[in-house]
Biopython code that builds the backbone (N, CA, C, O; Angstrom):
import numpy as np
from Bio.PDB.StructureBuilder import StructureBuilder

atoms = [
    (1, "UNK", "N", (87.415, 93.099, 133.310)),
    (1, "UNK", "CA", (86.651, 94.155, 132.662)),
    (1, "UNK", "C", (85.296, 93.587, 132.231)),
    (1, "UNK", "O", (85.251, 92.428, 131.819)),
    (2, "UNK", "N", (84.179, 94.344, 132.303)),
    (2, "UNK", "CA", (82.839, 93.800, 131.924)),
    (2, "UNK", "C", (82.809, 93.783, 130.571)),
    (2, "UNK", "O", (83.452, 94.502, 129.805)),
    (3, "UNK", "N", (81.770, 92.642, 130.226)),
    (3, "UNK", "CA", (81.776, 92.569, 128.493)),
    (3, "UNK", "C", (81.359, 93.421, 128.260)),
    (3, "UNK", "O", (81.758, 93.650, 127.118)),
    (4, "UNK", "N", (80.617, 94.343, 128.620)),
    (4, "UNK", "CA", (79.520, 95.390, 128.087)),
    (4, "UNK", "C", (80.854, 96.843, 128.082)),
    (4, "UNK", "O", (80.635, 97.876, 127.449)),
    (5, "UNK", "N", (81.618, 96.716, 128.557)),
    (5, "UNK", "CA", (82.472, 97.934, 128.605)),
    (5, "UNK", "C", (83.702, 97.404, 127.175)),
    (5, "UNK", "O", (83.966, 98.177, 126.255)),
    (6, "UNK", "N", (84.098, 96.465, 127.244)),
    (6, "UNK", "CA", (84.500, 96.099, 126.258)),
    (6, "UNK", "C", (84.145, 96.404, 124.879)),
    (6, "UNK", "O", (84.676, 97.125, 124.034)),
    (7, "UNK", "N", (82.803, 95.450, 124.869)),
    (7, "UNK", "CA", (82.215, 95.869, 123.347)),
    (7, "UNK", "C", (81.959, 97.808, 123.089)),
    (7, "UNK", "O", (81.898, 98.425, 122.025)),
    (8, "UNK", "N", (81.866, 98.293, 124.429)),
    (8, "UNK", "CA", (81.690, 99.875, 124.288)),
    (8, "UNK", "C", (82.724, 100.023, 123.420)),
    (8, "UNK", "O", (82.379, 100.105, 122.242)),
    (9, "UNK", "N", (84.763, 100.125, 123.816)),
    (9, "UNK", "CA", (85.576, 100.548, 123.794)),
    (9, "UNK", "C", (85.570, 100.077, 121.962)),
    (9, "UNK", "O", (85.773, 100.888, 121.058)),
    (10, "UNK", "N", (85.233, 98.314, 121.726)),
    (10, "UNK", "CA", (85.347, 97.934, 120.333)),
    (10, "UNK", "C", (84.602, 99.093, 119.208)),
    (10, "UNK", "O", (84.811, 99.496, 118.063)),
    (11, "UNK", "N", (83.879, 99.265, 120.024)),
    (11, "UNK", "CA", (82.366, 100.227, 119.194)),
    (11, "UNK", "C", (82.960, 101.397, 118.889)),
    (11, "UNK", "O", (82.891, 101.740, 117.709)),
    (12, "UNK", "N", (83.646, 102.245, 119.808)),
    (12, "UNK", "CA", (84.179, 103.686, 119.746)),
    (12, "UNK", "C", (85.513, 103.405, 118.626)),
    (12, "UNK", "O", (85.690, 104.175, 117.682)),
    (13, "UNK", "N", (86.355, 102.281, 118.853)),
    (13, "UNK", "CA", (87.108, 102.694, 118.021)),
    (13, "UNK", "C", (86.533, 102.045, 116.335)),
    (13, "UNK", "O", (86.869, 102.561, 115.269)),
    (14, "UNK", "N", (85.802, 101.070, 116.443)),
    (14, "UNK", "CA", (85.297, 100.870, 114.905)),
    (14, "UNK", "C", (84.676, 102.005, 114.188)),
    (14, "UNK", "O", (84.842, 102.353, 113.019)),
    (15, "UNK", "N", (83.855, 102.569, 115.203)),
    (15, "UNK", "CA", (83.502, 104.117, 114.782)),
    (15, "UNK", "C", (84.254, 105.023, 114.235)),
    (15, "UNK", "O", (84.120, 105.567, 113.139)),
    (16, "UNK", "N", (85.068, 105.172, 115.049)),
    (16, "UNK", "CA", (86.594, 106.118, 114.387)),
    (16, "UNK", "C", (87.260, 105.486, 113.092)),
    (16, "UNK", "O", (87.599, 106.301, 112.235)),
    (17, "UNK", "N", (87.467, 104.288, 112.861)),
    (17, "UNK", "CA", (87.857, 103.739, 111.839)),
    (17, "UNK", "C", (86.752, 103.677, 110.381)),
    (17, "UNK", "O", (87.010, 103.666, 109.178)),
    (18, "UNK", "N", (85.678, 103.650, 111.008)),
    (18, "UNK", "CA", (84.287, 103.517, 109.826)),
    (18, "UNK", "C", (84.786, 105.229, 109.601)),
    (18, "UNK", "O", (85.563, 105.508, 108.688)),
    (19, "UNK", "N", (84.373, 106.042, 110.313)),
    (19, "UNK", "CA", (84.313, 107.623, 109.940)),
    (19, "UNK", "C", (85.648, 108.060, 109.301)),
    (19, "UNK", "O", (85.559, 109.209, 108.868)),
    (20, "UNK", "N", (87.096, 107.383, 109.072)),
    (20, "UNK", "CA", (88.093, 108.061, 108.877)),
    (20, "UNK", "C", (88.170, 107.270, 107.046)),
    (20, "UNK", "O", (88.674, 107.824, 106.069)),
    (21, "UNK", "N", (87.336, 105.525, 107.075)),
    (21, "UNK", "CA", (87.406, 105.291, 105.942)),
    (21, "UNK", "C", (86.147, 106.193, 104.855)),
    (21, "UNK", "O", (86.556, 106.759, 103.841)),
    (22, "UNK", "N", (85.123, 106.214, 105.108)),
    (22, "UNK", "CA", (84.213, 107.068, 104.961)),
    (22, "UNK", "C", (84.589, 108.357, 104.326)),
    (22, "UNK", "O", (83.628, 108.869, 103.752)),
    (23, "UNK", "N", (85.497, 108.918, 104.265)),
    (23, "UNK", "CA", (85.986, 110.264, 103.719)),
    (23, "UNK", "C", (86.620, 109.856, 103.119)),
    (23, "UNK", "O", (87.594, 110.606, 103.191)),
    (24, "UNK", "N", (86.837, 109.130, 102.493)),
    (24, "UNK", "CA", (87.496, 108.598, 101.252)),
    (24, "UNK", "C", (86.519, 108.711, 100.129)),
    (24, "UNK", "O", (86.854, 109.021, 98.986)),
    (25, "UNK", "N", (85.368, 108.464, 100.480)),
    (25, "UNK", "CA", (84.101, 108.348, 99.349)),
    (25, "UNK", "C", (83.074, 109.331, 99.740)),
    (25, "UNK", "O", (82.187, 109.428, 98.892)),
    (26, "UNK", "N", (82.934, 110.073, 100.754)),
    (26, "UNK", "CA", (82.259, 110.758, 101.115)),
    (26, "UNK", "C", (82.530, 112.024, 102.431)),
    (26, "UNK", "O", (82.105, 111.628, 103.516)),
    (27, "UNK", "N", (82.973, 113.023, 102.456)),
    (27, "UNK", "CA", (83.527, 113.744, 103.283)),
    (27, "UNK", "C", (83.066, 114.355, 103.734)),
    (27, "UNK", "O", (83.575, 114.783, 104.770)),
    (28, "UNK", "N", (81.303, 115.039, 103.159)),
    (28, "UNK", "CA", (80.671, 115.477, 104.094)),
    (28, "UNK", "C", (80.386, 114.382, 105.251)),
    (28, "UNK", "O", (80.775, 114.468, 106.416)),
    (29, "UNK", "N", (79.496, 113.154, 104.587)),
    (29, "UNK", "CA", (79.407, 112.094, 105.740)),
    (29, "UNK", "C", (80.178, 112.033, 106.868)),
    (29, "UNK", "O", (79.844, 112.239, 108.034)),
    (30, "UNK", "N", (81.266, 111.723, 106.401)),
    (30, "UNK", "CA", (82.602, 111.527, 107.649)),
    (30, "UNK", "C", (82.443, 112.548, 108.653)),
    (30, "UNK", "O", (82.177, 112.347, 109.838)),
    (31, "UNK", "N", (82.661, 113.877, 107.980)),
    (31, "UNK", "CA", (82.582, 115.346, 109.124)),
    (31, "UNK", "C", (81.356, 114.927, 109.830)),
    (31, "UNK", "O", (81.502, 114.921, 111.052)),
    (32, "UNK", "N", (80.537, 114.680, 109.535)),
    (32, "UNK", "CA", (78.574, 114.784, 110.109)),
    (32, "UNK", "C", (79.031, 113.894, 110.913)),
    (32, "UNK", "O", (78.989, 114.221, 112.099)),
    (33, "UNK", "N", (79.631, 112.456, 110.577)),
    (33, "UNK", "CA", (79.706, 111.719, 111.373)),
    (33, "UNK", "C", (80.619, 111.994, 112.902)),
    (33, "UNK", "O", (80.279, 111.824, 114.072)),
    (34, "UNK", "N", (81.612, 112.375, 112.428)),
    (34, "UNK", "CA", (82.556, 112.716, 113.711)),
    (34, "UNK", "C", (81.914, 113.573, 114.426)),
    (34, "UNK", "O", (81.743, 113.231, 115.597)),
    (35, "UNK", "N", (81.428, 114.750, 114.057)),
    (35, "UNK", "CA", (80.712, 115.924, 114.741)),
    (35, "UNK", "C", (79.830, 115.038, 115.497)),
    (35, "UNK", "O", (80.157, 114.806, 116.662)),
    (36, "UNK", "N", (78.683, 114.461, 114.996)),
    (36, "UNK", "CA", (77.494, 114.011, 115.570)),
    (36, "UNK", "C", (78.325, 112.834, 117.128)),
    (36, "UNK", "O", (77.825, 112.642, 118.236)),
    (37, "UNK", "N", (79.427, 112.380, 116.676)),
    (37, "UNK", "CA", (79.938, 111.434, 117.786)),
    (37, "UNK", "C", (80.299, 112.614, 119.009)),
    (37, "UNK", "O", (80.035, 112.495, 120.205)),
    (38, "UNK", "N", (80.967, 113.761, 118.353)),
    (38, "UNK", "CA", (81.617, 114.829, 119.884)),
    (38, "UNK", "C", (80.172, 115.287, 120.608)),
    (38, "UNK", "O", (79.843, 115.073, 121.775)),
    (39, "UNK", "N", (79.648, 115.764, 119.891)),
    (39, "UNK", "CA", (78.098, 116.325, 120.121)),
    (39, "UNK", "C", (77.489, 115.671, 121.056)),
    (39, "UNK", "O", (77.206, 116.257, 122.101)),
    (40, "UNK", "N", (77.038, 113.802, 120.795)),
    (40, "UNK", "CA", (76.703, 112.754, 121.655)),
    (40, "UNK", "C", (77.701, 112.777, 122.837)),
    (40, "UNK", "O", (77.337, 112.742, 124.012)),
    (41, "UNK", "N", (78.898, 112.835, 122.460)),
    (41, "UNK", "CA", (79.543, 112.377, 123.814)),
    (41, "UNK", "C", (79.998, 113.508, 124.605)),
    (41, "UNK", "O", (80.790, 113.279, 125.519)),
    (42, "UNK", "N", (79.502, 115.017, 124.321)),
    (42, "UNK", "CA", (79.877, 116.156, 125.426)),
    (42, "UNK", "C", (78.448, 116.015, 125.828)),
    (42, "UNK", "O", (78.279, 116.118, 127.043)),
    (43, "UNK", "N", (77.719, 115.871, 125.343)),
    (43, "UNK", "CA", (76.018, 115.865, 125.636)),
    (43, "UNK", "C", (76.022, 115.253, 126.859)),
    (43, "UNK", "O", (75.850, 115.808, 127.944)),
    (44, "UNK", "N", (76.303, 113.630, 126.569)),
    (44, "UNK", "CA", (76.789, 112.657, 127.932)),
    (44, "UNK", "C", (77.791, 113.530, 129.237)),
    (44, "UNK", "O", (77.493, 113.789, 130.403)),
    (45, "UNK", "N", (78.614, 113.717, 128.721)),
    (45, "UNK", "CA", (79.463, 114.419, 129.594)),
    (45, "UNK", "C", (79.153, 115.465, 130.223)),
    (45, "UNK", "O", (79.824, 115.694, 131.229)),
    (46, "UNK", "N", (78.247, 116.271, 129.922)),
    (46, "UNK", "CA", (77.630, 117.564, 130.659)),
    (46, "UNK", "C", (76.294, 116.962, 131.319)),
    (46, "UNK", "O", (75.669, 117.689, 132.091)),
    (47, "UNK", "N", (75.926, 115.929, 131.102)),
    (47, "UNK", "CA", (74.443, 115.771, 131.833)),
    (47, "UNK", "C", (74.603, 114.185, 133.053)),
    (47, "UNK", "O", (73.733, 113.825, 133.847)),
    (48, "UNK", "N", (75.982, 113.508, 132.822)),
    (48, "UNK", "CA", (75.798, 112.029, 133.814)),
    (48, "UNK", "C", (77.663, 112.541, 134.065)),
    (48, "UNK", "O", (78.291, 112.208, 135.070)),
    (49, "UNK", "N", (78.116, 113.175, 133.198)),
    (49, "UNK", "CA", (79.467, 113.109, 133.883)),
    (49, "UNK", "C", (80.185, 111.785, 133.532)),
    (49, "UNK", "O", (80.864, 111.559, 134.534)),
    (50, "UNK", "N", (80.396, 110.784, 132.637)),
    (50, "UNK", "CA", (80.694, 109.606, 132.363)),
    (50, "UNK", "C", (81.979, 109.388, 131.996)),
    (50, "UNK", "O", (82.431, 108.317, 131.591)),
    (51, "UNK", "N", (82.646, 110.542, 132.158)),
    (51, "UNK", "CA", (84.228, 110.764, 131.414)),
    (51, "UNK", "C", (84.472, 110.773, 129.936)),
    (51, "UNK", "O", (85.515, 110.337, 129.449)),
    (52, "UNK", "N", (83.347, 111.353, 129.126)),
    (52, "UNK", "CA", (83.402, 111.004, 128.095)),
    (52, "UNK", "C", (84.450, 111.283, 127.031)),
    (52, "UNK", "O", (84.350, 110.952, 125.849)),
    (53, "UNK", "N", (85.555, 111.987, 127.635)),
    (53, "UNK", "CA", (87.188, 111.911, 127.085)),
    (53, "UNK", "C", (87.794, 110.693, 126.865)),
    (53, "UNK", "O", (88.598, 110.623, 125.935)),
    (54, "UNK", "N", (87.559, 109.687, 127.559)),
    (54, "UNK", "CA", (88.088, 108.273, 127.478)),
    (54, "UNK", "C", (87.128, 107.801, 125.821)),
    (54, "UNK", "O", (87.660, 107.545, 124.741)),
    (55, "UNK", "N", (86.272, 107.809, 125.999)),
    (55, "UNK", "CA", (85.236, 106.903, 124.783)),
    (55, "UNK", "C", (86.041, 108.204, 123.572)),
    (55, "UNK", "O", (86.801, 107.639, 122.785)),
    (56, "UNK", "N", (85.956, 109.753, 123.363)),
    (56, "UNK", "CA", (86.645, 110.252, 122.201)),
    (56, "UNK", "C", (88.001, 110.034, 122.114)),
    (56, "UNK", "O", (88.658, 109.953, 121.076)),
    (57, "UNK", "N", (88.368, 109.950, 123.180)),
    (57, "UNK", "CA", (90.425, 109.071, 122.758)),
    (57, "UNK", "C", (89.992, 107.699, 121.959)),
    (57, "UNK", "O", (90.510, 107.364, 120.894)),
    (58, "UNK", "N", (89.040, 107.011, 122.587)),
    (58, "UNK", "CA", (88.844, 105.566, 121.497)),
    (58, "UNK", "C", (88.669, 105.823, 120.130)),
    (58, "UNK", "O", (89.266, 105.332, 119.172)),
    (59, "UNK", "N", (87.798, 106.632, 120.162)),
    (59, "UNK", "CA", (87.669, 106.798, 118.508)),
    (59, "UNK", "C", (88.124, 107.418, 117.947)),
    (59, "UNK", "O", (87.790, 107.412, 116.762)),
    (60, "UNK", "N", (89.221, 108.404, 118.402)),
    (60, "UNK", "CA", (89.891, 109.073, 117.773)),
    (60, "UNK", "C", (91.200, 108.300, 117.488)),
    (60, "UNK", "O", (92.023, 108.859, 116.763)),
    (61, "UNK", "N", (91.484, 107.053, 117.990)),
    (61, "UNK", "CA", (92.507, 106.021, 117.849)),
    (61, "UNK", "C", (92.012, 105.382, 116.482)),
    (61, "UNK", "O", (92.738, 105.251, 115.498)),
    (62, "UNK", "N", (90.707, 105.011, 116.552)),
    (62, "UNK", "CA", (89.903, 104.334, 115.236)),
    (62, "UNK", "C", (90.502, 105.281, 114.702)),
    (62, "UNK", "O", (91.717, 105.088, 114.689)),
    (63, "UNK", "N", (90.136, 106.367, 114.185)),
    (63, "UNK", "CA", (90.234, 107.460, 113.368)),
    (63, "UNK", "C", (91.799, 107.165, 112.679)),
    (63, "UNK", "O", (92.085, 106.812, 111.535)),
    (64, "UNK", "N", (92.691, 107.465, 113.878)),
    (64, "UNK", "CA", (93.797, 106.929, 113.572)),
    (64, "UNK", "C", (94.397, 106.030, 112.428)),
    (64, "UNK", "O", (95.168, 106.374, 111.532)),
    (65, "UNK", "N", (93.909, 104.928, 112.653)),
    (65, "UNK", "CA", (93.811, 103.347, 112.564)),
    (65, "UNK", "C", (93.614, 103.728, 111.122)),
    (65, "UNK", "O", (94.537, 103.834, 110.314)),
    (66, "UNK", "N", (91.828, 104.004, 110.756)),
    (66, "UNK", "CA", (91.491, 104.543, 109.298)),
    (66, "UNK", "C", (92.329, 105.398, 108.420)),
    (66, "UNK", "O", (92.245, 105.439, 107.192)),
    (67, "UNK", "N", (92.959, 105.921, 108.998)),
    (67, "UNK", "CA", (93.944, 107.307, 108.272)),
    (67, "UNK", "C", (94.673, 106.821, 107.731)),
    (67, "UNK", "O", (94.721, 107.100, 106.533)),
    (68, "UNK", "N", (95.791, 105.689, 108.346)),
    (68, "UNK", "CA", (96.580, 104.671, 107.804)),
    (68, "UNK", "C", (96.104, 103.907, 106.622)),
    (68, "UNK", "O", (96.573, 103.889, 105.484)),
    (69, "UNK", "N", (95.011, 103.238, 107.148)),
    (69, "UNK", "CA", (94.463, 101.943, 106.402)),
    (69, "UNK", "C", (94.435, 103.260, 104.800)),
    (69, "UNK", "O", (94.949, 103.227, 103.682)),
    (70, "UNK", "N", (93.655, 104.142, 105.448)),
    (70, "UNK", "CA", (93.183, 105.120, 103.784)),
    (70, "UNK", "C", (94.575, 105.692, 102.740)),
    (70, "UNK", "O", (94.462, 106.041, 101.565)),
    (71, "UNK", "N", (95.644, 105.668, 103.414)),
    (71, "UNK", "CA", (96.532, 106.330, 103.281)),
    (71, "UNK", "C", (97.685, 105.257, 102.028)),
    (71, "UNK", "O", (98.498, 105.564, 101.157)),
    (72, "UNK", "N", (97.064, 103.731, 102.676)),
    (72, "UNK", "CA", (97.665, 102.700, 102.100)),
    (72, "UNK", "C", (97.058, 101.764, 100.768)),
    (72, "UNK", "O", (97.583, 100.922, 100.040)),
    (73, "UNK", "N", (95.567, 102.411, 100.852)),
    (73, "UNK", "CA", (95.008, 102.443, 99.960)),
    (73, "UNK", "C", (94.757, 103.103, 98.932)),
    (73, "UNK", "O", (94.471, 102.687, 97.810)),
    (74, "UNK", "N", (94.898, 104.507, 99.433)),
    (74, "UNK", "CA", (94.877, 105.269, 98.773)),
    (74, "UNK", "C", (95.965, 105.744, 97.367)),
    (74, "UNK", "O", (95.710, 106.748, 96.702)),
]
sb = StructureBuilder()
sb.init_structure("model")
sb.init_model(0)
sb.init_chain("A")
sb.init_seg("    ")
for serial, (resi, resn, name, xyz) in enumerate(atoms, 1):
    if name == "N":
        sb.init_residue(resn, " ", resi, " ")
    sb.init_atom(name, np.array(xyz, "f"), 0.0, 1.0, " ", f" {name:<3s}", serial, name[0])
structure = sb.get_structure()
């Protein structure tokens, strides 16, 4: 796998994990944030076609990931 696709996949799900801890202290942020990520990545997806379902399953795994972490903190 290329490094550059790698660090993509790291990126999408830290994203999901930053945006799911984020609503813990701030919930408009979080929403703006997630929105602004679907927004970017149907944008991509309607104009190069890049599969951009694969990169929102990543971060919606982050997301995941955060829900827990918030859940255990919380």
């Amino acid at each position: 796998m290329n490094p550059l696709t790698s660090l993509k996949k790291l990126a999408h799900y830290a994203w999901g994990l930053l945006t799911a801890l984020v609503a813990l202290v701030a919930p408009v942020l979080s929403a703006l944030m997630f929105l602004g990520f679907i927004v970017y990545e149907l944008d991509e997806e309607w104009h190069i076609r890049d599969k951009s379902y694969n990169d929102i399953r990543e971060m919606l795994i982050g997301m995941g990931i955060g829900v827990v972490i918030a859940i255990l903190i919380a």
